[in-house]
Every structure is written in structure tokens, then in C-alpha cells.
N, C-alpha and C positions, 0 to 999 in steps of 0.2 A: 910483641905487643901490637906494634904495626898492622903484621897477619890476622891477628885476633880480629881488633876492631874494624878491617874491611871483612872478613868474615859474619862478622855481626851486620854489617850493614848492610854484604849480600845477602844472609838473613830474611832481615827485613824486607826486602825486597821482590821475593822471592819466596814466598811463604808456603804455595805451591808444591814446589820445587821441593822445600824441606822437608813437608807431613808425605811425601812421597818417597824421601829416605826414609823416615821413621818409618813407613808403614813396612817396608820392605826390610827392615832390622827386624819390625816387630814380627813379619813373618820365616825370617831366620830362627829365632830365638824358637817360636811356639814348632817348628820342626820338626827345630834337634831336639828341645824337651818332649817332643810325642815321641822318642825314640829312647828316652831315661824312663826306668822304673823306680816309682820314688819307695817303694815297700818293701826292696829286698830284702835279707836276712843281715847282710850288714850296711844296710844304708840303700840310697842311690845306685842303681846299677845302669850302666848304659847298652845297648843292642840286644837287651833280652825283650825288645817288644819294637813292632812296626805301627804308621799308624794306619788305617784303612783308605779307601777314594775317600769315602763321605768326611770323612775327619779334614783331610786333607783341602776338601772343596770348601768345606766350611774355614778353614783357617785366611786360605785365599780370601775370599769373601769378606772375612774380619777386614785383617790387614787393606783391602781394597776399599774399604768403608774407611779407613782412618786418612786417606787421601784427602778426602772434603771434610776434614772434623772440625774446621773452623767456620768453614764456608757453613755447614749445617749441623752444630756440633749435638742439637736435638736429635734430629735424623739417624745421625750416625751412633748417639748411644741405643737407638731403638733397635737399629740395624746389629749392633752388634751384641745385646743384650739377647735379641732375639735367637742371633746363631747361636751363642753361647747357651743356652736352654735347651736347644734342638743339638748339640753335642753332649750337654748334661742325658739329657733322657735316654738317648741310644747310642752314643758313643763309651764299646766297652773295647779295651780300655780306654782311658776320656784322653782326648789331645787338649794341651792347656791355650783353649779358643776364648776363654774368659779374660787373657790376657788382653787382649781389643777391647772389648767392656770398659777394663779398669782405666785403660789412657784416653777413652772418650767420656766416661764420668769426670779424669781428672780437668777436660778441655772444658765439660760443662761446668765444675766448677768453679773454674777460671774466668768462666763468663757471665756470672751472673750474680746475684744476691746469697747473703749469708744462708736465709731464712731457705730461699729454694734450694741451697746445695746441699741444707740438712734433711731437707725433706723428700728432695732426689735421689740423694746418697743412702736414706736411711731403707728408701724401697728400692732402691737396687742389692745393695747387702741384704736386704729380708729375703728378697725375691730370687737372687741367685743363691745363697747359701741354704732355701729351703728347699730349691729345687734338687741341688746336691745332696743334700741331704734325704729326700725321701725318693731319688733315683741312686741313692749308693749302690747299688747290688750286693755283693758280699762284702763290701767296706759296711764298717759301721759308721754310724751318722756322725760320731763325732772324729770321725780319720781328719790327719791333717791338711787333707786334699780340700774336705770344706771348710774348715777352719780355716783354710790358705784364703779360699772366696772371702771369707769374711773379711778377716783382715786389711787383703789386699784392696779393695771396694774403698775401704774404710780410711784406707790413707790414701788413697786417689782422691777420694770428696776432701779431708783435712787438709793438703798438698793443694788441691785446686784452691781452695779459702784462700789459704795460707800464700800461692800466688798473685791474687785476685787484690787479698790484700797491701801487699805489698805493692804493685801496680797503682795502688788506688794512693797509696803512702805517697809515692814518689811525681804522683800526678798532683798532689795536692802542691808539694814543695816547691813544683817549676812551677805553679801557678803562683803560689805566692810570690817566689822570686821574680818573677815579668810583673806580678800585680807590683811590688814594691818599685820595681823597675820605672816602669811607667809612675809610679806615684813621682819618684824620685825627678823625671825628666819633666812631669806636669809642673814640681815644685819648682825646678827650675828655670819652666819659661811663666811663670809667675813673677819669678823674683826678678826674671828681667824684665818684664812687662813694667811691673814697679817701679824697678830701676828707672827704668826709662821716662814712664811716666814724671817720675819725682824729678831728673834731670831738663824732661821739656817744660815742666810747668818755670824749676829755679830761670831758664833761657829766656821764655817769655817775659818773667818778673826784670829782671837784668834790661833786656833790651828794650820790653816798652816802657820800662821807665825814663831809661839813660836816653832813647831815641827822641821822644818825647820834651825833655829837657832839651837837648841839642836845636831841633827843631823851633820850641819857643824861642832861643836864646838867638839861634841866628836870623828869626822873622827880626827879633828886635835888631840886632844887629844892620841888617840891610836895610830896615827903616830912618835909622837915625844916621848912618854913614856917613851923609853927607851934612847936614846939619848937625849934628852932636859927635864927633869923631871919637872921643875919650869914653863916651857911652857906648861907643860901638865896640872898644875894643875892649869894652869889660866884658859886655855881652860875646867877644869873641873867647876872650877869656876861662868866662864859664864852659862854651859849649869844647873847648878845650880839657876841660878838669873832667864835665861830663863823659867825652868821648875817653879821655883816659881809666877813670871807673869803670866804665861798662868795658875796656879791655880787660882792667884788672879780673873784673869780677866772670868776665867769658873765662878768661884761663883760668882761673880757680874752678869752676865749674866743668870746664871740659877734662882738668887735670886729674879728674875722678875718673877718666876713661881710661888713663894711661896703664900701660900693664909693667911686668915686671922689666930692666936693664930699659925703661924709657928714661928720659931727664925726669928730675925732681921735680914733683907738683908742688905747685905755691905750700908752704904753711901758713898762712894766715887764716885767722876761727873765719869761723862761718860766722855772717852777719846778724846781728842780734839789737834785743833792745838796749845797747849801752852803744850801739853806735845810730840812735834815734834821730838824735838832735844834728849829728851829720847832715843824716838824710834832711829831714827838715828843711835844712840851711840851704838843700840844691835847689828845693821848689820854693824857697822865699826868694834865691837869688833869681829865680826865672819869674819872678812878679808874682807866685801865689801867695799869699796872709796864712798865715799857719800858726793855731793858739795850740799849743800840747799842757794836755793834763797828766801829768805819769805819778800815779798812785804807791801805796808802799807797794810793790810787785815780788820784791825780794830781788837779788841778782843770781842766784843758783837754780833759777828755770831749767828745768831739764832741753837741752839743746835743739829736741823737736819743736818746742812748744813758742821756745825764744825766736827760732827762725821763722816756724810761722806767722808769730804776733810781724814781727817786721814785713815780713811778707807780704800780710794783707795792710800792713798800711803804708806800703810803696806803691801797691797797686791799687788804692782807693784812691790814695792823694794823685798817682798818674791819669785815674778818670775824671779828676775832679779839674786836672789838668788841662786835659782833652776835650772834656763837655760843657766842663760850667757856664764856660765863658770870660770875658775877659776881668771882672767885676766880682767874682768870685770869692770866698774867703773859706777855709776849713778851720775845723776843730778835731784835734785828735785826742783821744781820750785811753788811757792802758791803764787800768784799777783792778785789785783782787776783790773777791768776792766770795766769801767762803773757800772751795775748794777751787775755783775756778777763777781763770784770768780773761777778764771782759775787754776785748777791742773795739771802741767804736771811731768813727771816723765820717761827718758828717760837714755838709757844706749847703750856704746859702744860695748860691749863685744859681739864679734864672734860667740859665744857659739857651742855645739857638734848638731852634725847632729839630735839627739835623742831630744835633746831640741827644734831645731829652726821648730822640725818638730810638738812636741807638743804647743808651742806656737801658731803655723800656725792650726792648727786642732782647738784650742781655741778660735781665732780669727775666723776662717769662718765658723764653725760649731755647733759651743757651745759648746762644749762638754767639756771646761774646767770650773768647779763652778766659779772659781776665779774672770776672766772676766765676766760670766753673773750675778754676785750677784753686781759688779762693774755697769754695766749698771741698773740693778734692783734698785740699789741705787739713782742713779743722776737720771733718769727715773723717779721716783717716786716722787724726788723734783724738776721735772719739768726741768732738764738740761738734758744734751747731752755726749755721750761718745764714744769714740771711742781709737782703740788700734792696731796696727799692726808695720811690719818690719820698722825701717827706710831706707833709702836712703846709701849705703854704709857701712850698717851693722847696728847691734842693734835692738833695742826695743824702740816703742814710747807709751806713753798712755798718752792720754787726755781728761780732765774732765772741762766741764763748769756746773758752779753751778750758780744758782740764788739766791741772797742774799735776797731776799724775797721768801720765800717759798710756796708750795701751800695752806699751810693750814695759811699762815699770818702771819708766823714769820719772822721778818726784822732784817738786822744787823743793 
């Protein structure tokens, strides 16, 4: 098997090289049968006939033509079609020179279209076998010598298809298999782009909220340290709980990367709206006013839709955090609506020129993660989102979610 397949691949290689054996078989073969009589009294007879120079020079000629039959495989059926004719007409007895014909019709059938190698094939058969035929001499036109033309002609063209075909079969296969191939590897640097995607947005949400809170919690802190000592270490207190959350919530999140024989990732659910009022409770302890509205919602949200309802209103209430000001108050709102689950999350507060100008830069330009990881979210489950100034101060942001998702999860 070994042999075979370096074989084949000197082949290939070598292309040359190999119609240069064949030619040289193929003028073996047409030799010795110029030296058989195919009419004797009982058959085939061998050494009762020689073949002449011209016979001989034309056969060379053939054979020496089948050397380039891929390089020119037109050429070389003219070429050989040609001698073949000029042996039909004056070669008596005939040397079988038509044999070079037939394996450069079968090269051009090989190479080409269905429709040309019927139409090439059909005047080559017409054109050799009528030349045999009205050059018989004392054969009659139907002896099997032209009859052999025909035939042979005829399965050289069927034989070329028939390879051509095949070729074209097996060209289609590897193509499809690389196309699936590639499909296959595109799908899956998608689905980690996604991944990814989905893993930096949850990091972002984690950390600037948790940071965030820790941050207010220790301004208060070193404000009142020395004057209010028991307030300071409530405020240390918190940004204790917080700094401990946003670990919890890093390893749950990173424990999604772990592969197999790592340690066990956290089991605890992904955060949802049944753990709201939690939330709530870090930004009331950090001095934000927080009024929540939570509507009938249902509690069997499909798991996208539940995490991103909390999602966007960690990261509304952490802007509202960050910009409003100190004076600030939110309202959080989670209501169904028909098929859809409405978030909004809106606040009063003035805030400093330094905030209401990065808010505004976030809002029309992207340039804030918070908000574009916000629409990346409800985007993705098929909802809509939107976030800007209100009407006589504040901040609005609203989130329509579909309680059916795209991938078919229903509440």
C-alpha cells in the first residue's frame, strides 16, 4: 500500500515523465499488432504480415504525439487523428495507428465539457470510421477492422466523461468538506468571541459596581474617622461585605473558564431578580435612596432574561452612583407588559458638570462600557434599550426584554 501511494504521488509529479511511458507502451502494442493478421482462416494469426517504413514512421509519430497530450491534448488529437487518416488511405495492410487517436480523444475528453466531448467524439468516430470504410480495399466496409474504429473512438469519448466526471464528483466533496471545515472553525471562533464577550461584559458589571460601593464606603469612612468612630466602622464594615461580593462573584465568573480535573466551580445560580432587594440594600447602605417597584414578573424568567434584568439595574444604579451626585435619589421599576419585561431605572439627582458630561459622552458615543455592554445585553435577547438625560434633570434608562428569548426560553 506504501508503494502504491508514493507511486501515485511520483505520478503526480511527474506527469511528463508518465505520458512518456504510455506513449512508449502505446507504441509497443501498435508494432507487434502491425505484425498480427486479424482475418485469417481461423482467427488472429501472427508473422504472416510485416508492417512497411511509412507505417512504421507514422506509428512513431503517433506514439510521440501522446507525450504532450495534456500539455496540448487539442493538438495532439489533430496530430494523431491526422496520421491515423494518412495510414487509413495508403497503408495496405493498415498498422493499428488509430490506436494514438483513441487515447488522445480519451485525454480530451477528460478535459473538458460533457456537450464538447459529444460533439468531438461524435466527429471523430464519423470521420475515422468513414474514412475506413470508403478506403477498405478488398475489405468490405462493414469488416471489423472499422467497426473496431468505431467502437474504440466511442468508448475513449464515454471513458473520458466518465473520468471528467468523476474528477469533478470528488472535487466537489473536498470542497464541501474544507467549506464545512472552515464553517465549522468560523462557528467556533464566534462562539468564543461570544463567550468572551458575555464573560467581559458579567466582569465589568461585578467590579464596577462592587468598586464603586467600596470606594463611597471608604470616602465615608475616612471622613468621619475621627469624629464619628462607630460610623466609620460601619462604613468599614460595608466596604468589607462589598469587597467580599465582588470576590464571590469574580470566582463564579471566572469558574466558567475552568476546564476539566480543575477544582470545583462555585454552584451558586447566577444572580437574578429574587436577589434585587440584596442589591438594593448595598447602594442604600452607601447613602443612595433606592424606591423599587417589582411588578407581577413571575419568578420562572427564563435565566437570560432574569440576569440581564439585574444586570442593567446594577449598572444603572452604579451610574447613578458615580454621577449623580451626592443628593441623589433612584427609582427602580421591573413590570410585565404584555409579552415583555420592562426595566427602568431612573434618578433625580443634578449631578456635577464632570458627571452629566460623562454620562452624555456614554450616551451618544459609546465610549462608556457600562451602557454599551447594557445594550449588548437586551440586543442579544432580542430587546431594546435606551438611556439618556431626563426632562428637568436626572438620568433615565430603559430596558425592554422579551420573556421569550431568542434561543426559546420562556417565562
Amino acid at each position: 500500500m506504501t508503494t502504491l501511494v508514493r507511486g501515485r504521488g511520483w505520478a503526480r509529479t511527474h506527469p511528463l515523465a508518465v505520458d512518456a511511458v504510455l506513449a512508449s507502451a502505446v507504441l509497443v502494442c501498435m508494432v507487434v499488432g502491425s505484425f498480427a493478421e486479424p482475418n485469417g482462416e481461423h482467427g488472429p494469426t501472427w508473422g504472416t504480415r510485416t508492417p512497411d517504413a511509412p507505417s512504421l514512421v507514422l506509428m512513431t509519430l503517433g506514439a510521440l504525439a501522446l507525450v504532450f497530450r495534456r500539455r496540448a491534448p487539442w493538438s495532439v488529437l489533430a496530430a494523431t487523428c491526422a496520421a491515423s487518416i494518412v495510414e487509413l488511405l495508403t497503408g495496405q495492410p493498415r498498422a493499428p495507428v488509430v490506436m494514438c487517436a483513441v487515447i488522445a480523444l480519451f485525454t480530451v475528453a477528460a478535459r473538458t465539457d460533457r456537450s464538447t466531448t459529444w460533439r468531438i467524439g461524435l466527429v471523430t468516430m464519423t470521420g475515422l470510421t468513414g474514412v475506413a470504410m470508403l478506403s477498405g480495399g478488398p475489405l468490405p466496409w462493414y469488416a471489423q477492422e472499422n467497426l473496431g474504429i468505431f467502437a474504440w473512438t466511442g468508448m475513449a469519448a464515454a471513458a473520458g466523461d466518465a473520468v471528467r466526471s468523476r474528477r469533478a464528483f470528488v472535487d466537489a466533496i473536498r470542497e464541501r468538506a474544507e467549506r464545512a471545515e472552515r464553517t465549522r472553525e468560523e462557528e467556533a471562533r464566534r462562539r468564543v468571541a461570544e463567550e468572551r464577550l458575555r464573560i467581559a461584559r458579567d466582569l465589568h458589571d461585578v467590579v464596577a459596581h462592587h468598586i464603586a460601593l467600596v470606594n463611597v464606603q471608604a470616602g465615608v469612612a475616612a471622613h468621619v474617622m475621627d469624629k464619628r468612630p462607630d460610623q466609620a466602622k460601619e462604613a468599614l464594615s460595608h466596604v468589607r461585605d462589598a469587597s467580599r461580593s465582588a470576590l464571590n462573584e469574580l470566582r463564579a465568573t471566572v469558574g466558567l473558564l475552568r476546564q476539566t480535573g480543575d477544582p470545583e466551580a462555585p454552584t451558586e445560580p447566577a444572580p437574578g431578580l429574587h436577589r434585587l432587594d440584596e442589591l438594593v440594600d448595598t447602594f442604600r447602605n452607601a447613602g443612595l435612596p433606592v424606591e423599587v417597584a417589582l411588578g407581577q414578573v413571575g419568578l420562572d424568567l427564563a435565566a437570560a432574561v432574569d440576569l440581564a434584568a439585574f444586570r442593567i439595574i446594577q449598572e444603572a444604579l452604579t451610574n447613578v452612583q458615580k454621577h449623580a451626585g451626592p443628593a441623589a435619589k433612584a427609582e427602580v421599576s421591573v413590570v410585565r407588559v404584555g409579552p415583555n419585561v420592562e426595566v427602568t431605572v431612573i434618578d433625580d439627582g443634578p449631578g456635577d458638570d464632570k458627571g452629566d458630561e460623562q454620562r452624555d459622552v456614554e450616551q451618544h458615543t459609546g465610549g462608556g462600557h457600562g451602557l454599551i455592554g447594557m445594550r449588548e445585553r437586551v440586543t442579544a435577547l432580542g430587546g431594546s434599550c435606551s438611556a439618556g438625560p431626563r426632562y428637568g434633570g436626572g438620568f433615565r434608562v430603559h430596558a425592554i426584554l422579551p420573556v421569550t428569548t431568542a434561543k426559546g426560553g420562556t417565562a
